[in-house]
ROBAVO-667354 format. One record per atom (N, C-alpha, C): residue in three letters; atom name; x, y, z. Coordinates in steps of 0.05 Angstrom, whole numbers, always signed. Layout:
+------+------+--------+--------+--------+
: resn : name :     px :     py :     pz :
+------+------+--------+--------+--------+
:  ALA :   CA :      X :      Y :      Z :
...
+------+------+--------+--------+--------+
END
This chain:
+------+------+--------+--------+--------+
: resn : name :     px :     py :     pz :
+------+------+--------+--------+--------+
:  UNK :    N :    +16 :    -24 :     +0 :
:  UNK :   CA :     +0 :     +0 :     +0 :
:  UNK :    C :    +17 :    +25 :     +0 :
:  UNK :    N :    +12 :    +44 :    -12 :
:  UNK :   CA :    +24 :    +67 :    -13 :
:  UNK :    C :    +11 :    +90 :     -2 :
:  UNK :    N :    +10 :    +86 :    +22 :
:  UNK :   CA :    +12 :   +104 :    +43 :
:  UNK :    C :     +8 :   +129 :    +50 :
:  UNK :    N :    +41 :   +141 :    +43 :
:  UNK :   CA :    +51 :   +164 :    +33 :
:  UNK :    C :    +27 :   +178 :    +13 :
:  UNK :    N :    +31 :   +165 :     -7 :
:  UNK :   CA :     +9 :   +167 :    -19 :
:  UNK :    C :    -23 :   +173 :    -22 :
:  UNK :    N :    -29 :   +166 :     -4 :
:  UNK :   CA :    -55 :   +165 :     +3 :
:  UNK :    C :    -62 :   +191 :    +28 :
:  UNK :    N :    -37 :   +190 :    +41 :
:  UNK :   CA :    -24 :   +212 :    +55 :
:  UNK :    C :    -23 :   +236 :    +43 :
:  UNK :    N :    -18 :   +239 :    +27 :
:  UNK :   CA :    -12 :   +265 :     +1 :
:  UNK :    C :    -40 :   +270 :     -5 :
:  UNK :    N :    -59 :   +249 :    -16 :
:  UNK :   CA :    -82 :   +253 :    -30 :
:  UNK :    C :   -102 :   +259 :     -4 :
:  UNK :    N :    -98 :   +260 :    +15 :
:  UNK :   CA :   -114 :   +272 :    +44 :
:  UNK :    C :   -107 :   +295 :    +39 :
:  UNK :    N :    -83 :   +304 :    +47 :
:  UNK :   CA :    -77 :   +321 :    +55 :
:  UNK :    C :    -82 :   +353 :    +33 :
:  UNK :    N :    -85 :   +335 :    +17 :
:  UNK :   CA :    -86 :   +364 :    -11 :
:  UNK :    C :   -122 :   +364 :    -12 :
:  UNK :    N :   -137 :   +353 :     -6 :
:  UNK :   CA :   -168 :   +353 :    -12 :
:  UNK :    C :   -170 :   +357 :    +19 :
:  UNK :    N :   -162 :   +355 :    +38 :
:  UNK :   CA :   -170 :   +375 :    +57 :
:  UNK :    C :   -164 :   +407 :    +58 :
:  UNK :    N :   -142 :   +409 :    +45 :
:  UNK :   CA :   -124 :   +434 :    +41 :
:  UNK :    C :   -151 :   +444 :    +32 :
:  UNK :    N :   -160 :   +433 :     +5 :
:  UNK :   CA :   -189 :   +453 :     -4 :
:  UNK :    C :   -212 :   +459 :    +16 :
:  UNK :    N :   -217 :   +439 :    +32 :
:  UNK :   CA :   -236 :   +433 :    +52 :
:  UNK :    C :   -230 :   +470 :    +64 :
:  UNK :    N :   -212 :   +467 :    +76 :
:  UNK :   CA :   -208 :   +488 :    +92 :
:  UNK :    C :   -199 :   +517 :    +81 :
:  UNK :    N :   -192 :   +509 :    +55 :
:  UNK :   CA :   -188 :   +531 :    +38 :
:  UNK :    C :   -205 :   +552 :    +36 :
:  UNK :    N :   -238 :   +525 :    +27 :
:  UNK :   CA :   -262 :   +535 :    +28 :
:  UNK :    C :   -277 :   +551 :    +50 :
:  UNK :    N :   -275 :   +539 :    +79 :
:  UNK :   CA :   -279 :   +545 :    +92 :
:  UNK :    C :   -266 :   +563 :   +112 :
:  UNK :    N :   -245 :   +576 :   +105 :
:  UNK :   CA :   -230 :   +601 :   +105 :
:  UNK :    C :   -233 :   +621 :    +98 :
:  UNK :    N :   -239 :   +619 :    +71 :
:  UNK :   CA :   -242 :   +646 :    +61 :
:  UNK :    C :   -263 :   +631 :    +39 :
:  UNK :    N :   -277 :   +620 :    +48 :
:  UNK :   CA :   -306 :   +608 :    +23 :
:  UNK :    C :   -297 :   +611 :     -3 :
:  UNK :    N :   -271 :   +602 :    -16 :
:  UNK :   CA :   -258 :   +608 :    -39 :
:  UNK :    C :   -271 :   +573 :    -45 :
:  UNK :    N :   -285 :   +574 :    -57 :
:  UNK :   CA :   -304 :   +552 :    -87 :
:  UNK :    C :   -275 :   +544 :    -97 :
:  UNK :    N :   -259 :   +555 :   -108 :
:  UNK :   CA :   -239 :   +541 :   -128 :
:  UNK :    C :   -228 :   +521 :   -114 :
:  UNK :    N :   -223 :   +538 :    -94 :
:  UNK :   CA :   -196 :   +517 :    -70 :
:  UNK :    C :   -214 :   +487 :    -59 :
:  UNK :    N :   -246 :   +489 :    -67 :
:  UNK :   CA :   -257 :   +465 :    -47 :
:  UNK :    C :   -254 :   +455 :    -81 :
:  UNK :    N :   -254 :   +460 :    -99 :
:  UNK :   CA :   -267 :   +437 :   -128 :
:  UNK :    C :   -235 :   +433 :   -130 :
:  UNK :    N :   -217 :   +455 :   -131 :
:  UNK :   CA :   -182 :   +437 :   -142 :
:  UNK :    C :   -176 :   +416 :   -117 :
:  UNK :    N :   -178 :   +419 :    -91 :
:  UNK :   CA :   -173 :   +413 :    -73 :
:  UNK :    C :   -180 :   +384 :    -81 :
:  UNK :    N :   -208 :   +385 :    -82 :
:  UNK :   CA :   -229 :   +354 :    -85 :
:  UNK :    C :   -216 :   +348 :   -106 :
:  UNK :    N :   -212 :   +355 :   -125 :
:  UNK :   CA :   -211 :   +344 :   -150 :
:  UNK :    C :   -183 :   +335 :   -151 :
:  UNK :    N :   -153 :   +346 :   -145 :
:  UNK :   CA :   -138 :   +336 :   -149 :
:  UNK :    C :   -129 :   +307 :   -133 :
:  UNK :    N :   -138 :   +325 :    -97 :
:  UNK :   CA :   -138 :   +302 :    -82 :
:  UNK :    C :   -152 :   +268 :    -91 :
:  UNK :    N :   -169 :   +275 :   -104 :
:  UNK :   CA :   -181 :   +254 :   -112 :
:  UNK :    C :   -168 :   +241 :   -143 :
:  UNK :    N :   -152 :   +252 :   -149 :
:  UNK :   CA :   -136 :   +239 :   -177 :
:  UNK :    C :   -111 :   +227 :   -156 :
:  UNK :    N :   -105 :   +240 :   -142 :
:  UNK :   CA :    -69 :   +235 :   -127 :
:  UNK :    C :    -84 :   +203 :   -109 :
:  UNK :    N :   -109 :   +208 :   -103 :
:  UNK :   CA :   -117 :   +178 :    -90 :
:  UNK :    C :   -118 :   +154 :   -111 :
:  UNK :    N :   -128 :   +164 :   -133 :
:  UNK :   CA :   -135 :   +144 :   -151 :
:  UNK :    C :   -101 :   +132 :   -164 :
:  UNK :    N :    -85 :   +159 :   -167 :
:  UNK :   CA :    -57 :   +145 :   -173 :
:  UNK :    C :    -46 :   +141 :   -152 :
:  UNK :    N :    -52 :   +134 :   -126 :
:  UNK :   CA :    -34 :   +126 :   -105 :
:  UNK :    C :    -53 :    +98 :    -97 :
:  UNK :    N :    -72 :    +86 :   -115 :
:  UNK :   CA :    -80 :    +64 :   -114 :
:  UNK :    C :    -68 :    +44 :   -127 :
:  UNK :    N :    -68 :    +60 :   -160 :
:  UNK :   CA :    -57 :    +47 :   -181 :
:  UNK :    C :    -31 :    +45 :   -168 :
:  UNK :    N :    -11 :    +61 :   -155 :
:  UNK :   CA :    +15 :    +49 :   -148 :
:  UNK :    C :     +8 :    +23 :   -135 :
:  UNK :    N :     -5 :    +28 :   -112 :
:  UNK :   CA :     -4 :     +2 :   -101 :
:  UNK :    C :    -14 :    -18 :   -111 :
:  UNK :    N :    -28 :    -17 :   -135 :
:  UNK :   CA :    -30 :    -48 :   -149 :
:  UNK :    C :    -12 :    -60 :   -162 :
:  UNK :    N :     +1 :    -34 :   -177 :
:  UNK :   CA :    +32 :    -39 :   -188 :
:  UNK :    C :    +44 :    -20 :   -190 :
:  UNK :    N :    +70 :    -12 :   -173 :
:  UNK :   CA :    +91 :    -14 :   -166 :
:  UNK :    C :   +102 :    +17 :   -196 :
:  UNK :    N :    +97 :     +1 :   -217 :
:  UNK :   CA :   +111 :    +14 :   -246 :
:  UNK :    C :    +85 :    +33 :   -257 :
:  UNK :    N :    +63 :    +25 :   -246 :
:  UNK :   CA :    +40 :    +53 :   -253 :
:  UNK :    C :    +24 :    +77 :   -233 :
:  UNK :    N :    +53 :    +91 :   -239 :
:  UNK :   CA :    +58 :   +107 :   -219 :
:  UNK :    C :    +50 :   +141 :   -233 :
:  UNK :    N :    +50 :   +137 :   -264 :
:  UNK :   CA :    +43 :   +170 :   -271 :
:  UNK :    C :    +19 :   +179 :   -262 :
:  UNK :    N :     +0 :   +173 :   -259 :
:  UNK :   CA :    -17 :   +190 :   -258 :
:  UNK :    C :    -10 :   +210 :   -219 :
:  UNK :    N :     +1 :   +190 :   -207 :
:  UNK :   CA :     +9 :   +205 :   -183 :
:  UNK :    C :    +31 :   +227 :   -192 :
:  UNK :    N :    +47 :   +220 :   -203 :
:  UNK :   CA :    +72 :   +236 :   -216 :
:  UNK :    C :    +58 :   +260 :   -222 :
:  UNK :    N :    +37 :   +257 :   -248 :
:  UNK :   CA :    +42 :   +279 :   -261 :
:  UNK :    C :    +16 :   +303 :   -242 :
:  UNK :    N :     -3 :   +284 :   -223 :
:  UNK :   CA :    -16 :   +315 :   -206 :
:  UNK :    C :     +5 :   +315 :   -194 :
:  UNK :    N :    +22 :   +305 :   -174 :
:  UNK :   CA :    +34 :   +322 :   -157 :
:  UNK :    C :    +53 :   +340 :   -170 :
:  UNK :    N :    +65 :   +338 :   -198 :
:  UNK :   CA :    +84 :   +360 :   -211 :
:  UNK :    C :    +74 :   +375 :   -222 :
:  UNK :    N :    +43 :   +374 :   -223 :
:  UNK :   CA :    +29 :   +398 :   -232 :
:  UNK :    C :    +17 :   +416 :   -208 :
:  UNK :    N :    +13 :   +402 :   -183 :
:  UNK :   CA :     +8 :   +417 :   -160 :
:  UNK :    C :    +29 :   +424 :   -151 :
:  UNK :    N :    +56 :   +425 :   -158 :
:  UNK :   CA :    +83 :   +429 :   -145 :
:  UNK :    C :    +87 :   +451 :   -158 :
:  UNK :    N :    +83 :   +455 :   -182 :
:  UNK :   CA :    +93 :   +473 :   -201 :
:  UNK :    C :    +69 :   +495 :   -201 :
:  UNK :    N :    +47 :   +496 :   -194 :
:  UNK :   CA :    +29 :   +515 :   -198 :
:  UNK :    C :    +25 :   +527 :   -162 :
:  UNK :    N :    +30 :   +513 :   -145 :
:  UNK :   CA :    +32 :   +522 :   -119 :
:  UNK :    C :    +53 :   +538 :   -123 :
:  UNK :    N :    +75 :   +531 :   -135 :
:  UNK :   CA :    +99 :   +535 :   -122 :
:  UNK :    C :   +112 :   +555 :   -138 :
:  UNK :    N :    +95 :   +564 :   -157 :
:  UNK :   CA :    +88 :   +591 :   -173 :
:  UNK :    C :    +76 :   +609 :   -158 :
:  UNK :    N :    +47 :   +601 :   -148 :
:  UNK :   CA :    +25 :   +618 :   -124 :
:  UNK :    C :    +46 :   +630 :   -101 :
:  UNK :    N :    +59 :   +611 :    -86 :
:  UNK :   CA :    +83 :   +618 :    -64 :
:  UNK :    C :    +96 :   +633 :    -68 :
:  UNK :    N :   +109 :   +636 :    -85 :
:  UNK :   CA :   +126 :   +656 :   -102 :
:  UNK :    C :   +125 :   +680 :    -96 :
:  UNK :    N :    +99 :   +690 :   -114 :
:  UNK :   CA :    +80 :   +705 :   -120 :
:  UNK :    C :    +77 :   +726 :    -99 :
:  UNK :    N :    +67 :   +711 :    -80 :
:  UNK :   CA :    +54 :   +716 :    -55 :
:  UNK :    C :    +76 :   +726 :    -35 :
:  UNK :    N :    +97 :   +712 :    -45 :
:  UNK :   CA :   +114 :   +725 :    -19 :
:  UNK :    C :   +110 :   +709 :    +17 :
:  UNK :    N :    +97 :   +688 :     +6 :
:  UNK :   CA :    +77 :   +678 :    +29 :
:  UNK :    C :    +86 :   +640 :    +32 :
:  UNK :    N :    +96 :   +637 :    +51 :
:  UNK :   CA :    +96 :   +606 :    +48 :
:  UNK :    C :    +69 :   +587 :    +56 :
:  UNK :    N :    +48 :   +595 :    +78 :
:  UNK :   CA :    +23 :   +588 :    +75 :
:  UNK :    C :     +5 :   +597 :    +54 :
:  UNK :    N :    -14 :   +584 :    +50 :
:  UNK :   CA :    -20 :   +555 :    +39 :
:  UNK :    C :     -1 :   +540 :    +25 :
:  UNK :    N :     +6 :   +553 :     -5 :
:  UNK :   CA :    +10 :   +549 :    -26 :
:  UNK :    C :    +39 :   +530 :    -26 :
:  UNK :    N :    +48 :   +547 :     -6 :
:  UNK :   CA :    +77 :   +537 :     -9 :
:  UNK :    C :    +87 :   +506 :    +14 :
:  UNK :    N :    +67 :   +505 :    +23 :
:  UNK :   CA :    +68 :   +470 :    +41 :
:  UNK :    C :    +51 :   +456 :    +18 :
:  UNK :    N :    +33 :   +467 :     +0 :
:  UNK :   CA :    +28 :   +446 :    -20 :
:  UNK :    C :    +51 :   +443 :    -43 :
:  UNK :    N :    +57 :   +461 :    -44 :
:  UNK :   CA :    +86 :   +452 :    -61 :
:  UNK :    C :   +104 :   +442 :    -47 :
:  UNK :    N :   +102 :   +437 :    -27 :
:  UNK :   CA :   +136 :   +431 :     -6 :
:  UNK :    C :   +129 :   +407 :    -10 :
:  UNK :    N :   +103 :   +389 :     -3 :
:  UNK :   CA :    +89 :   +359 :     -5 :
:  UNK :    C :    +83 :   +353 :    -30 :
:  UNK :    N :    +82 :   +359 :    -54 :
:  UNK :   CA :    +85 :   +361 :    -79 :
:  UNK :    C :   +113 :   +344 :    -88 :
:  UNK :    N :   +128 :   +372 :    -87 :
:  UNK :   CA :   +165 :   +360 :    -92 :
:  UNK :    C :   +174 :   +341 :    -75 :
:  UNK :    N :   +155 :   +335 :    -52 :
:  UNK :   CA :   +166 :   +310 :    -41 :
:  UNK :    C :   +162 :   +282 :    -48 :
:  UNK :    N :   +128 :   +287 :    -59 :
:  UNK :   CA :   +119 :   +266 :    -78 :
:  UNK :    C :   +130 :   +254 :   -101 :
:  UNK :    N :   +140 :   +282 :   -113 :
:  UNK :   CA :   +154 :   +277 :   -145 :
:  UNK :    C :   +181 :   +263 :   -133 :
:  UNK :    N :   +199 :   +272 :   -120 :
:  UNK :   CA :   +224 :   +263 :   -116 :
:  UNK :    C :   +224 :   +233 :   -103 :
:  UNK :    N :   +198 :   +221 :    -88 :
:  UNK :   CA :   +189 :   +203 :    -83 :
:  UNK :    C :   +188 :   +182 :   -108 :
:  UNK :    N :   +179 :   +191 :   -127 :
:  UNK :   CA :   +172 :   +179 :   -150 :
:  UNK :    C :   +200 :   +187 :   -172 :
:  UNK :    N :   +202 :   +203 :   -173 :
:  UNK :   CA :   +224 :   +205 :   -193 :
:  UNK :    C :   +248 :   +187 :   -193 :
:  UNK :    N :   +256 :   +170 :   -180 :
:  UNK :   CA :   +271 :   +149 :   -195 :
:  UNK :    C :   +258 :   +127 :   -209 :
:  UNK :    N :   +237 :   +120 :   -204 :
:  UNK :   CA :   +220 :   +111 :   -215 :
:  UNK :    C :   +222 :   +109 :   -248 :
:  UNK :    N :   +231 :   +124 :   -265 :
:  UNK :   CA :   +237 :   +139 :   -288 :
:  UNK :    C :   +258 :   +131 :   -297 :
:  UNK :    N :   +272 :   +120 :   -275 :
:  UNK :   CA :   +299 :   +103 :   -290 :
:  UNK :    C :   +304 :    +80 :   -290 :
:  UNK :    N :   +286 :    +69 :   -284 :
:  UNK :   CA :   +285 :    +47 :   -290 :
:  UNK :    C :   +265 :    +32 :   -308 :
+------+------+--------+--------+--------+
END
């Protein structure tokens, strides 16, 4: 079971949960739900096999890279920038993966 994984895909669809419920920002509860719920579905597929691992790859390098743009931006390391910090952790998690 991949864990971590599943760990990641909590943690980003609650991020919206509360996003929402922060500042009632709609976007943050549908990307929140929505990605969290792709990072679950590829942190399933890992755990059935091991080598089908993109679909986790490519949300978390798209939530890494678009947070971690937002962070930037902002000048701000909350929110944006602990979803990119758990992001690049995911990708680098996965990125050897790729060489083999």
């Amino acid at each position: 079971m991949d864990y971590l994984g599943f760990g990641y895909a909590a943690a980003v669809a609650v991020g919206g949960i509360v996003g929402y419920a922060r500042a009632g920002s709609v976007i943050s509860l549908v990307m929140g739900l929505l990605f969290g719920s792709l990072s679950a579905v590829g942190s399933y597929q890992t755990s059935r096999d091991p080598k089908d691992f993109w679909l986790l790859l490519v949300t978390s390098a798209t939530l890494m890279s678009i947070m971690g743009y937002r962070s930037i931006n902002a000048g701000k390391f909350m929110p944006s920038g602990l979803v990119a910090s758990l992001s690049l952790m995911v990708v680098l998690r996965l990125a050897p993966r790729l060489l083999v």
